[in-house]
N, CA, C and O atoms as CSV, one atom per row, in Angstrom:
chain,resi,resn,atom,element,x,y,z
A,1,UNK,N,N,9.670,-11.432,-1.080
A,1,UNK,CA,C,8.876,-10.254,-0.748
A,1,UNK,C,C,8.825,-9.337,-1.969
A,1,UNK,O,O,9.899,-8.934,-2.414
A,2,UNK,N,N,7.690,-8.972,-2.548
A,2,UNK,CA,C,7.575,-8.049,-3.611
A,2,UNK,C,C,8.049,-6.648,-3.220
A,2,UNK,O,O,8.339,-6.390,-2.052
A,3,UNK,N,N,8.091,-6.171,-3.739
A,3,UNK,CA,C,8.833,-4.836,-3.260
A,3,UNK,C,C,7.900,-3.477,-3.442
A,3,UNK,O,O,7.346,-3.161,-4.495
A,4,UNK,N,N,7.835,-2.660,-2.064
A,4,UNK,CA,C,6.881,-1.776,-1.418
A,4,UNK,C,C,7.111,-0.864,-2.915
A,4,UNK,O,O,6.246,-0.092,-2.503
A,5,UNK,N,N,7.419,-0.386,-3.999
A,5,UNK,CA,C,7.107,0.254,-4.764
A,5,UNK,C,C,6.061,-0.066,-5.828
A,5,UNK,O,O,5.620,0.665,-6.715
A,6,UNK,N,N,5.859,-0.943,-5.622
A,6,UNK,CA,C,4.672,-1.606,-6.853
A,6,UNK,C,C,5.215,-1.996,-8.031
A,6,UNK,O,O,4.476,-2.367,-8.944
A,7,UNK,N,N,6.455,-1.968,-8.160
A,7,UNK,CA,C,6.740,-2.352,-9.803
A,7,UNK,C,C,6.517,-3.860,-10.145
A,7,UNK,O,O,6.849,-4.166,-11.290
A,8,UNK,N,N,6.042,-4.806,-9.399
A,8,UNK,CA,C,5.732,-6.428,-9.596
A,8,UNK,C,C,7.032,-6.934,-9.358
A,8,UNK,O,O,6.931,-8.139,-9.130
A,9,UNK,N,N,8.283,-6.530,-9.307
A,9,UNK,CA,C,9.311,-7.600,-8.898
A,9,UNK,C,C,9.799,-7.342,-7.570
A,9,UNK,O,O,9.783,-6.342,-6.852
A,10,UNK,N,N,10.277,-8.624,-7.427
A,10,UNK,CA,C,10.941,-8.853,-5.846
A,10,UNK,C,C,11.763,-7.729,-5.271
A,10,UNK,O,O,12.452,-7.061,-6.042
A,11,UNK,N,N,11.747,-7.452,-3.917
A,11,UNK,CA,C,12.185,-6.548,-3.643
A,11,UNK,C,C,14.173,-6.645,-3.518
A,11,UNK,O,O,14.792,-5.614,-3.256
A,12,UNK,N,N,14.844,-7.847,-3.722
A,12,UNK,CA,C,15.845,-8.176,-4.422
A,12,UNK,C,C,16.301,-7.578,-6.116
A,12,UNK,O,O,17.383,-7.188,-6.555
A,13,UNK,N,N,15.138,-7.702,-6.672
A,13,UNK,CA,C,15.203,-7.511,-8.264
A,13,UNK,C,C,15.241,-6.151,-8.430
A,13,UNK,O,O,15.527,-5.660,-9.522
A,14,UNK,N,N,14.940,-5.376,-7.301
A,14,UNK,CA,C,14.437,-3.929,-7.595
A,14,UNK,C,C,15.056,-2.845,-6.621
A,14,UNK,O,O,15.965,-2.112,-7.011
A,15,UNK,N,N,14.666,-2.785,-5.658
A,15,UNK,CA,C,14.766,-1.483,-5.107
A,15,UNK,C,C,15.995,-1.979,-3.783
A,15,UNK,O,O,16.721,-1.186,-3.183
A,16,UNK,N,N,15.950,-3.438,-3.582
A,16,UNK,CA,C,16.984,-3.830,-2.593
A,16,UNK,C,C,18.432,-3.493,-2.853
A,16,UNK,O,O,19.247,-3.247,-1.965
A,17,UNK,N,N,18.692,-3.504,-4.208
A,17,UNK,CA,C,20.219,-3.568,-4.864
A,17,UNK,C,C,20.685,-2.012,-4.640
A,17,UNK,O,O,21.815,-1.628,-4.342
A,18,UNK,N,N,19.613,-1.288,-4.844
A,18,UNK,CA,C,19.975,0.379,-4.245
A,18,UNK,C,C,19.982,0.577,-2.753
A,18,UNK,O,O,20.575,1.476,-2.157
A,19,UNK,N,N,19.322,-0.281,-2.283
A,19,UNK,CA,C,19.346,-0.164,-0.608
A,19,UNK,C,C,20.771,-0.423,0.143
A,19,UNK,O,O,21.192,-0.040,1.234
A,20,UNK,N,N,21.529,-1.492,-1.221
A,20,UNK,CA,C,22.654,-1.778,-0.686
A,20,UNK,C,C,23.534,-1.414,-1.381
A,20,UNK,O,O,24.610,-2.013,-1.379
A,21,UNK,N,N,23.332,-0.455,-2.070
A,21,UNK,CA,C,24.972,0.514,-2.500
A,21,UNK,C,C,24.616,0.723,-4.013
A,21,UNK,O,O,25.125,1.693,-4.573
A,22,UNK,N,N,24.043,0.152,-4.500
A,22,UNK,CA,C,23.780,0.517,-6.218
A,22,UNK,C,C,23.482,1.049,-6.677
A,22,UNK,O,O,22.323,1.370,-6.412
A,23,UNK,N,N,24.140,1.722,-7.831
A,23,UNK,CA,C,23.376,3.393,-8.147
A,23,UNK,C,C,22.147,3.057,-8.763
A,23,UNK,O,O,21.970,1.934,-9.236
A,24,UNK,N,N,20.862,4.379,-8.809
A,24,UNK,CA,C,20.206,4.306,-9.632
A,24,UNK,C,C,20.441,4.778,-10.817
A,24,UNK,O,O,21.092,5.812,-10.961
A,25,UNK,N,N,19.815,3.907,-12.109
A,25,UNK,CA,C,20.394,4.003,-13.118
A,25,UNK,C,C,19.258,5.818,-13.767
A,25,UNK,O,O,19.463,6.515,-14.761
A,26,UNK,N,N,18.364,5.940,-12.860
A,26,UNK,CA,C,17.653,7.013,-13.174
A,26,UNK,C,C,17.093,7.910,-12.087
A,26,UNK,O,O,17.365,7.665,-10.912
A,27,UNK,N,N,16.326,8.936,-12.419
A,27,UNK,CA,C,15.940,9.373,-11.129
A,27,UNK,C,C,14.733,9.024,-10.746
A,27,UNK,O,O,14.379,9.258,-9.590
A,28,UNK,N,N,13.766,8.310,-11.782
A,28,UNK,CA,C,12.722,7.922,-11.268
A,28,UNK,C,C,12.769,6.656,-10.287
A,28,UNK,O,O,11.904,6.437,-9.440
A,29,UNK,N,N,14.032,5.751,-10.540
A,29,UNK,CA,C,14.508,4.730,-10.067
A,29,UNK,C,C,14.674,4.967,-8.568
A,29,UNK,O,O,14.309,4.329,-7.580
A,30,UNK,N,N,15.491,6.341,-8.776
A,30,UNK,CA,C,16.039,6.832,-7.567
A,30,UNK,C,C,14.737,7.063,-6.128
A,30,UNK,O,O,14.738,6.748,-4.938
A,31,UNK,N,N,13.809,7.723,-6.985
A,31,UNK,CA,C,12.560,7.650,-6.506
A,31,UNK,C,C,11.829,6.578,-5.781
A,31,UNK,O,O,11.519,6.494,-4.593
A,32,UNK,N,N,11.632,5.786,-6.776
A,32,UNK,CA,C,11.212,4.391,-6.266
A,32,UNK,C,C,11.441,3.856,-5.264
A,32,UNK,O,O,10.643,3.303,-4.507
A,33,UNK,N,N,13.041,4.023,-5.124
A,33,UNK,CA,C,13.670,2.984,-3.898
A,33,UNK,C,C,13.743,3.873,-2.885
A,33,UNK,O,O,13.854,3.383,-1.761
A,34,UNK,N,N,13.692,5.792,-3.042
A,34,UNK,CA,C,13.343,6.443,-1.568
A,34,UNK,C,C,11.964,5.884,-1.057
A,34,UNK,O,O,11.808,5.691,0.149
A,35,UNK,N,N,10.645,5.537,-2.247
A,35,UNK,CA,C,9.146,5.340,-1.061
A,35,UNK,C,C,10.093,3.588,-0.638
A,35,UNK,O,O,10.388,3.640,0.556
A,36,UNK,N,N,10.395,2.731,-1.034
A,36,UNK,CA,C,10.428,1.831,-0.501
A,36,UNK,C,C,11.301,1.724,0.813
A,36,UNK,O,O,11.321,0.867,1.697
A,37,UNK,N,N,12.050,2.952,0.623
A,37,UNK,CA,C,12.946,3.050,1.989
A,37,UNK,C,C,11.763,3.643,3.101
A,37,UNK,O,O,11.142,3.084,4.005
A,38,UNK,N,N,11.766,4.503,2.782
A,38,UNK,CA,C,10.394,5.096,3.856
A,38,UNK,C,C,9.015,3.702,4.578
A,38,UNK,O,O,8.677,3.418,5.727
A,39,UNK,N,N,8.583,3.169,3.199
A,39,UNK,CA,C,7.813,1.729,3.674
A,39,UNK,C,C,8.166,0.703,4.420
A,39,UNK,O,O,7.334,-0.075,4.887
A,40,UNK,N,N,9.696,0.575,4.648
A,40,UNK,CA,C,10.645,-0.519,5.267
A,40,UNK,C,C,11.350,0.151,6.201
A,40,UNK,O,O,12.259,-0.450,6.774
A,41,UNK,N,N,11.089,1.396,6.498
A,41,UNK,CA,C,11.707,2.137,7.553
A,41,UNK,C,C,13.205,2.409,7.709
A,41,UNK,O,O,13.850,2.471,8.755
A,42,UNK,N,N,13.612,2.557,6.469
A,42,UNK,CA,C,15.412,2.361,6.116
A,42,UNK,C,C,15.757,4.364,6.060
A,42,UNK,O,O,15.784,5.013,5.014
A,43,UNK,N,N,15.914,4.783,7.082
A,43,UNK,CA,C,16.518,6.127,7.422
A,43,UNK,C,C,17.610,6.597,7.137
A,43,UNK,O,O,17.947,7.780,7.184
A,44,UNK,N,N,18.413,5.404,6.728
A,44,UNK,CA,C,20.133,5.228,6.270
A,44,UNK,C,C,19.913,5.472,5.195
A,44,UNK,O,O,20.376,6.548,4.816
A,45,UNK,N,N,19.288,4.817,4.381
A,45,UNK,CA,C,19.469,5.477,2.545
A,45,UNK,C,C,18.669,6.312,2.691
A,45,UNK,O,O,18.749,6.886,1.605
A,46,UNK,N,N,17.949,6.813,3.231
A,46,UNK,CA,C,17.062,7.984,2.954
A,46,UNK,C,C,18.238,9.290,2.629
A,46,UNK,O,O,18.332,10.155,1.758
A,47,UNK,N,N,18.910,8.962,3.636
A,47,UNK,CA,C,20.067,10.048,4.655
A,47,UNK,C,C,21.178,9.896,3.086
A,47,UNK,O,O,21.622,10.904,2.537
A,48,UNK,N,N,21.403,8.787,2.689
A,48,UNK,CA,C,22.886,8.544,1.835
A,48,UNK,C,C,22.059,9.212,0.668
A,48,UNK,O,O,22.573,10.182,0.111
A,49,UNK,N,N,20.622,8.700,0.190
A,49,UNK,CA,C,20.429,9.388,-1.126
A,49,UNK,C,C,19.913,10.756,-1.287
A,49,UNK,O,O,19.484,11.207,-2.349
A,50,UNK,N,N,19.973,11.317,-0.297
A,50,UNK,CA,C,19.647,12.723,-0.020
A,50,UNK,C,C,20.744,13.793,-0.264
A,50,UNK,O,O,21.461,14.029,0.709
A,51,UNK,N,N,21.012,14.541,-1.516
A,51,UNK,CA,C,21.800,15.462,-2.121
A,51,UNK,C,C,22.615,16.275,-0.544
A,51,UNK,O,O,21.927,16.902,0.261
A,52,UNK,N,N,23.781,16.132,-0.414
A,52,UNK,CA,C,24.659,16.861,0.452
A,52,UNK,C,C,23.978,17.997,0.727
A,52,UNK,O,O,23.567,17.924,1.885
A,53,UNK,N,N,23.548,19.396,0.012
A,53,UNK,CA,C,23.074,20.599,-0.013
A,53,UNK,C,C,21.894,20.810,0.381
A,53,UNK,O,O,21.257,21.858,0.273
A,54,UNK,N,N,21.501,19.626,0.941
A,54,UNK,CA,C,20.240,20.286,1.027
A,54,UNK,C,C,19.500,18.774,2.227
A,54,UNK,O,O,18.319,18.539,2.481
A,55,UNK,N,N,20.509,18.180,2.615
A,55,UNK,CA,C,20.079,16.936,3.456
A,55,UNK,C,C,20.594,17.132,5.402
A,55,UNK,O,O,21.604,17.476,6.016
A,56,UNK,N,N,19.044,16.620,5.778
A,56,UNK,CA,C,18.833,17.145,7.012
A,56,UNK,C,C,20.405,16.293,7.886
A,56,UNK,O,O,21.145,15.561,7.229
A,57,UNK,N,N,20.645,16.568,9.328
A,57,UNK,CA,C,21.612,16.130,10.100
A,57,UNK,C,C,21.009,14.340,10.382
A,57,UNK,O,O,21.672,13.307,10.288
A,58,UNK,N,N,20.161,14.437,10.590
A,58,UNK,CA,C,18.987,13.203,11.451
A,58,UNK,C,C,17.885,12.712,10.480
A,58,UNK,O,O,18.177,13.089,9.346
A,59,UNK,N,N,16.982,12.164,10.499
A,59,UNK,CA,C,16.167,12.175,10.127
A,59,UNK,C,C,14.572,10.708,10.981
A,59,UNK,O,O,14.871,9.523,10.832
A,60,UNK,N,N,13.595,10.916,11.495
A,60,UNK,CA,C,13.177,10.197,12.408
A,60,UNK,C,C,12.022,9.740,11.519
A,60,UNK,O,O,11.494,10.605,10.819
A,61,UNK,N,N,11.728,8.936,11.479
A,61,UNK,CA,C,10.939,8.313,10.658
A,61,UNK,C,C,9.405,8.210,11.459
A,61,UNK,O,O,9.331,8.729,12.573
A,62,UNK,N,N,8.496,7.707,11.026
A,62,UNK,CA,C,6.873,7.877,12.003
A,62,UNK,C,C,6.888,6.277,11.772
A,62,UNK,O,O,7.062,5.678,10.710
A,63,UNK,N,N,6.636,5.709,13.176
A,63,UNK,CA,C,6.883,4.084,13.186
A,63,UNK,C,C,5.347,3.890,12.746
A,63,UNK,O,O,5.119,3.087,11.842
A,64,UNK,N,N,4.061,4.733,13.469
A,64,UNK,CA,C,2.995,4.481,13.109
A,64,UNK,C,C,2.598,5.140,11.709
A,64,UNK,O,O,1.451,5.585,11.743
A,65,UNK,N,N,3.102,5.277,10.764
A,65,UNK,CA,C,2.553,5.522,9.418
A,65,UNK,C,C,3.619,4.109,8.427
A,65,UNK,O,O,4.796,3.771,8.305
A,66,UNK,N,N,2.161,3.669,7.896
A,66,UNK,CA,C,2.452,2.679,6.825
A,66,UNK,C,C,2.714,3.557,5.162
A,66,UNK,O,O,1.793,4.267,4.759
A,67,UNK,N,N,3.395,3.486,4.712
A,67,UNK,CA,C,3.333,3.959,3.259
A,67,UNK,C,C,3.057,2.086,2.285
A,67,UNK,O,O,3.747,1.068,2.337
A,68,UNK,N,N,1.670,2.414,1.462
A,68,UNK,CA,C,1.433,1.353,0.930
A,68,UNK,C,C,1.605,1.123,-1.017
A,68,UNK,O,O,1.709,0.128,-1.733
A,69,UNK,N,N,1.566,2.410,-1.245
A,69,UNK,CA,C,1.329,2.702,-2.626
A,69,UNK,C,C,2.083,3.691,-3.002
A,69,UNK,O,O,2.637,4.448,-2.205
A,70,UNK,N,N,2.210,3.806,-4.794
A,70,UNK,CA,C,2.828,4.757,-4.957
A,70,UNK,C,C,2.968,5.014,-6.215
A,70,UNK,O,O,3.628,4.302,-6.972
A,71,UNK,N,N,2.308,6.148,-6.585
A,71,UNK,CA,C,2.048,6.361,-7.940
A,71,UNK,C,C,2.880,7.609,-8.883
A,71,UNK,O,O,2.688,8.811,-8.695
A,72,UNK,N,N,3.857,7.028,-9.950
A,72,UNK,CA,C,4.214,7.948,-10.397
A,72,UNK,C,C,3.403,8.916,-11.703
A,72,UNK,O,O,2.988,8.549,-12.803
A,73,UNK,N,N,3.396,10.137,-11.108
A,73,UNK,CA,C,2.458,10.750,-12.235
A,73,UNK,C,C,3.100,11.724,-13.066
A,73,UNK,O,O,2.306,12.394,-13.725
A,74,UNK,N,N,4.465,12.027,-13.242
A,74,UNK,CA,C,5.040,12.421,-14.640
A,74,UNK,C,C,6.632,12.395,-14.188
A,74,UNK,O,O,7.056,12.191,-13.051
A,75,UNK,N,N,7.272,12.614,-15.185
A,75,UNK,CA,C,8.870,12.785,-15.396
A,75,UNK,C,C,9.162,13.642,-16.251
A,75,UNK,O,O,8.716,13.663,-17.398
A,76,UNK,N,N,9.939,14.426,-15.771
A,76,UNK,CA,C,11.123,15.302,-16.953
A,76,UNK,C,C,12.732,14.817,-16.690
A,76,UNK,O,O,13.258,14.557,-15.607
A,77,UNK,N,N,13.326,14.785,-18.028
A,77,UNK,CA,C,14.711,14.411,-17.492
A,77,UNK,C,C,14.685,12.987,-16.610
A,77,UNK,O,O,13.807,12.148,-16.411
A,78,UNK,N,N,16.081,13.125,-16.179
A,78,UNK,CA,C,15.951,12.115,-15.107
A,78,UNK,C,C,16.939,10.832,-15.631
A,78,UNK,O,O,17.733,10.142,-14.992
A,79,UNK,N,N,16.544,10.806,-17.094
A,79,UNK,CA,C,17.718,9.662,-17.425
A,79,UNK,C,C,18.821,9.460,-17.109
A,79,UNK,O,O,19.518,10.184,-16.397
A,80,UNK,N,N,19.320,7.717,-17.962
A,80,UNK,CA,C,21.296,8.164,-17.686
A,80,UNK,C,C,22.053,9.028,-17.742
A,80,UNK,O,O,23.014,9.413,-17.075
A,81,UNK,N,N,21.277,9.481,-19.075
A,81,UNK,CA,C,22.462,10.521,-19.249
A,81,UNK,C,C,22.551,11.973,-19.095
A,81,UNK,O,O,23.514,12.656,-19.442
A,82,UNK,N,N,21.498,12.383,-18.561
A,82,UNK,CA,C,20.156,13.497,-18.116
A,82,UNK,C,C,21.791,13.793,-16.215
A,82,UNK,O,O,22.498,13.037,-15.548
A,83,UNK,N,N,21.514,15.300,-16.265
A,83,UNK,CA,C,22.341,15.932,-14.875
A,83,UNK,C,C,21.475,15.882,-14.068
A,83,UNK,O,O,21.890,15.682,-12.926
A,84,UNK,N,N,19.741,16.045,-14.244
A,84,UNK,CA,C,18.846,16.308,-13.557
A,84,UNK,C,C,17.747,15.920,-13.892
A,84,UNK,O,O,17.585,15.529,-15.048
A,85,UNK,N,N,16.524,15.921,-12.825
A,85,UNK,CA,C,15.367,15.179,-13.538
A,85,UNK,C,C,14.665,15.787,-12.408
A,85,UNK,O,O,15.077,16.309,-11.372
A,86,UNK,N,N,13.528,15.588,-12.868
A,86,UNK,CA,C,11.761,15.740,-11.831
A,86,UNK,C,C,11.232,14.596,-11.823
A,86,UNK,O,O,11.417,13.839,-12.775
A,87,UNK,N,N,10.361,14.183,-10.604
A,87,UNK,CA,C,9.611,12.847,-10.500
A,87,UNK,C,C,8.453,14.015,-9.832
A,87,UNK,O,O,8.613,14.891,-8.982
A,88,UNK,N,N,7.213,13.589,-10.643
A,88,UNK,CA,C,6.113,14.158,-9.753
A,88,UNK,C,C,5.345,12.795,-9.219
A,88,UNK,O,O,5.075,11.964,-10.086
A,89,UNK,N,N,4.923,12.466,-7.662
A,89,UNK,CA,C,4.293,11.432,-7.607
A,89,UNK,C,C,3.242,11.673,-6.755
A,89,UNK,O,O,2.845,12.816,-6.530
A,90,UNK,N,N,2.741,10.648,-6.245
A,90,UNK,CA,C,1.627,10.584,-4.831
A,90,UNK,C,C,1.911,9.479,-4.355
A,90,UNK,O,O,2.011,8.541,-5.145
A,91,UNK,N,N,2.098,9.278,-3.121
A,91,UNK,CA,C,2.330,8.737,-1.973
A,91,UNK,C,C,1.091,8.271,-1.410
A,91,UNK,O,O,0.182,9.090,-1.277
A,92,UNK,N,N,0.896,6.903,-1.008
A,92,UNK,CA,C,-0.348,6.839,-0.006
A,92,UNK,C,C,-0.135,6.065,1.196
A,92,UNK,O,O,0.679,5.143,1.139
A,93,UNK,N,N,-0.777,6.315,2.329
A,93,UNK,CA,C,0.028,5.868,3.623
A,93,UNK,C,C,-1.104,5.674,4.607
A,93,UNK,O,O,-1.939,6.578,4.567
A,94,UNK,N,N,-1.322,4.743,5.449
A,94,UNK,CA,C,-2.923,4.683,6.807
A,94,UNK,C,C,-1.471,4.903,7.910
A,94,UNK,O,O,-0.245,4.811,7.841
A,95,UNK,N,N,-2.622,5.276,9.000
A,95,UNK,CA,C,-1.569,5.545,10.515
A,95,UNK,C,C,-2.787,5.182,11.429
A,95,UNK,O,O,-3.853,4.884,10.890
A,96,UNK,N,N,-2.696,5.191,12.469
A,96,UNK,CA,C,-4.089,5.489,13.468
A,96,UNK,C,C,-5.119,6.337,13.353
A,96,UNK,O,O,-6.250,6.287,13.838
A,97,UNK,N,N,-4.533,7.224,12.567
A,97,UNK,CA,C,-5.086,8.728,12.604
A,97,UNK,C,C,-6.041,8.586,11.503
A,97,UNK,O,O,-6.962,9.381,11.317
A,98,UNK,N,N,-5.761,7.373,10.645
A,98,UNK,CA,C,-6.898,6.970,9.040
A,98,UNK,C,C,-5.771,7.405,8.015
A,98,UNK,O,O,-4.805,7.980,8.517
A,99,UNK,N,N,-5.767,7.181,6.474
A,99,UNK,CA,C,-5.822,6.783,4.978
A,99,UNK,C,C,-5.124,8.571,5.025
A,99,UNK,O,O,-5.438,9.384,5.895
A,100,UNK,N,N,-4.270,8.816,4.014
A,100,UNK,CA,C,-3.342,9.694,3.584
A,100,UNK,C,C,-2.906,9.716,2.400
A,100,UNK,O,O,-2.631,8.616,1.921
A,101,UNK,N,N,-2.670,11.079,1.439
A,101,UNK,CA,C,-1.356,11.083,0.727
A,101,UNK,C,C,-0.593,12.268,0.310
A,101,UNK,O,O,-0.952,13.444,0.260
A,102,UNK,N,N,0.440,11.766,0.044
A,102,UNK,CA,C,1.520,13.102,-0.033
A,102,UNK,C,C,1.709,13.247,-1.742
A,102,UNK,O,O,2.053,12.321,-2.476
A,103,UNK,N,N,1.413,14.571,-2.153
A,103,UNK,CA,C,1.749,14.165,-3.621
A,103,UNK,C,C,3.287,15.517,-3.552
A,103,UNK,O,O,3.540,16.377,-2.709
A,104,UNK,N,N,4.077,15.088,-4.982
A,104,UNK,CA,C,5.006,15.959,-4.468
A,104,UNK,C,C,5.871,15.808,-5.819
A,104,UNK,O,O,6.197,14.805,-6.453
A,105,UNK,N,N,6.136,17.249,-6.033
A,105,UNK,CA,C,7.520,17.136,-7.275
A,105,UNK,C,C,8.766,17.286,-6.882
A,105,UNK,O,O,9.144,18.233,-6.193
A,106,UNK,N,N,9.520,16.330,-7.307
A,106,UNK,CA,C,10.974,16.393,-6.598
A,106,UNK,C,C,11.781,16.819,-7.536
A,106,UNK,O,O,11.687,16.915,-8.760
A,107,UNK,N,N,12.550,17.046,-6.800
A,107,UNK,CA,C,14.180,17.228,-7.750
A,107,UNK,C,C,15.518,16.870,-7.633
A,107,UNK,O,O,16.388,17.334,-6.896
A,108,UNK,N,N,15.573,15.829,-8.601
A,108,UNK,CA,C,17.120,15.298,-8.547
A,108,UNK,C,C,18.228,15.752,-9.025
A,108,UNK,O,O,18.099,16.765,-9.714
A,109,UNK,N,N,19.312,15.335,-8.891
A,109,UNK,CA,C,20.743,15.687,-9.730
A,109,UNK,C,C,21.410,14.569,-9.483
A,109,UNK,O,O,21.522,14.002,-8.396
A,110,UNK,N,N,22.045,14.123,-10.960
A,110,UNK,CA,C,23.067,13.394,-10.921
A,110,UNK,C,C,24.574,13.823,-10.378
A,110,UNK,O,O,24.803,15.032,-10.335
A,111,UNK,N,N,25.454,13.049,-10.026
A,111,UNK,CA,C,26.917,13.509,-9.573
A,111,UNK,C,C,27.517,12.371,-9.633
A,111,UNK,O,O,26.839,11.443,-9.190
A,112,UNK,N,N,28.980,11.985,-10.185
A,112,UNK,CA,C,29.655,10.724,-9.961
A,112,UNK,C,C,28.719,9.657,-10.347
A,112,UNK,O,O,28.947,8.561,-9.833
A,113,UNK,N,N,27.928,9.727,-10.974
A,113,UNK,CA,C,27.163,8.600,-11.432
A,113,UNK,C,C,26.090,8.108,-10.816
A,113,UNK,O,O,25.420,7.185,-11.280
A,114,UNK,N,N,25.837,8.740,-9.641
A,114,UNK,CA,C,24.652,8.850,-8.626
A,114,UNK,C,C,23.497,9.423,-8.834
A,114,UNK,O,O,23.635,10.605,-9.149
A,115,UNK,N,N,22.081,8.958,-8.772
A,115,UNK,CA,C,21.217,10.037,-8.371
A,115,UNK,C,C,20.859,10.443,-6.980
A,115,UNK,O,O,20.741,9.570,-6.120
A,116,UNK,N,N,20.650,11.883,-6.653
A,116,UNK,CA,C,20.622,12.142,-5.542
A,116,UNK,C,C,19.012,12.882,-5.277
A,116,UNK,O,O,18.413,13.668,-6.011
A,117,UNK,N,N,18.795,12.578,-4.583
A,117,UNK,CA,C,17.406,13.668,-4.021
A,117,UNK,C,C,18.015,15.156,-3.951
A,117,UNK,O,O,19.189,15.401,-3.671
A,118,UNK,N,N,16.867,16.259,-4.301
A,118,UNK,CA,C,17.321,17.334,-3.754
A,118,UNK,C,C,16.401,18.456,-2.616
A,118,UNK,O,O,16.638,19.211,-1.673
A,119,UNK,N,N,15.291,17.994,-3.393
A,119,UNK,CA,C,14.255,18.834,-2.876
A,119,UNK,C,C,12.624,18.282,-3.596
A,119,UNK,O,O,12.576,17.541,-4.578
A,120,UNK,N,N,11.750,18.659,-3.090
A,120,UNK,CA,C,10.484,18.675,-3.241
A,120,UNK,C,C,9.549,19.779,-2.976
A,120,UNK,O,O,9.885,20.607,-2.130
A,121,UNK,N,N,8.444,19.905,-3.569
A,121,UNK,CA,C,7.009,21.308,-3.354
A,121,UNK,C,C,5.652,20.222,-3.533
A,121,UNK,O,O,4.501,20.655,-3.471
């Protein structure tokens, strides 16, 4: 299975190895494997890569929205060796309701070698 972020490799090669405990080595990385969690309906890493300070109790996912695409449109920071970073992207998603997208700048922080989500506008 290619993997719901678009980068051309398997979803093993890519965004699976963070699904199952592996840090991202960046925050755009970190990025990546939140839309593919959202596309595969994985609420658990949403929840684990979501910064302590600022991450909801629950979180319920929309069974009828597909997320299909996903385009990153800039970075600051964010590297290995970077505390913090921005991912600005767009999101695109169909539901019943018709064709969607979410565009959005986030903000990460590294900790313990982790990237974490923090927030978005």
């Amino acid at each position: 299975m290619r993997c719901p972020c678009l980068s051309g490799l398997p979803l093993a090669e890519c965004c699976g190895p963070l699904h199952e405990g592996a840090p991202a080595p960046t925050a755009e990385r970190l990025m990546r494997s939140r839309f593919s969690a959202f596309a595969l309906g994985e609420a658990d890493y949403l929840l684990a890569s979501w910064h302590r300070s600022t991450r909801p109790t629950a979180l319920e996912l929309d069974a009828e929205l597909r997320w299909y695409r996903l385009d990153i449109l800039r970075t600051e920071r964010g590297g290995p060796l970077d505390r913090d970073g921005l991912v600005e992207f767009e999101a695109f998603h169909r539901s019943p309701a018709g064709a969607g997208s979410q565009r959005e700048s986030s903000r990460f922080v590294r900790e313990g070698g982790h990237w974490f989500y923090v927030d978005g506008v």
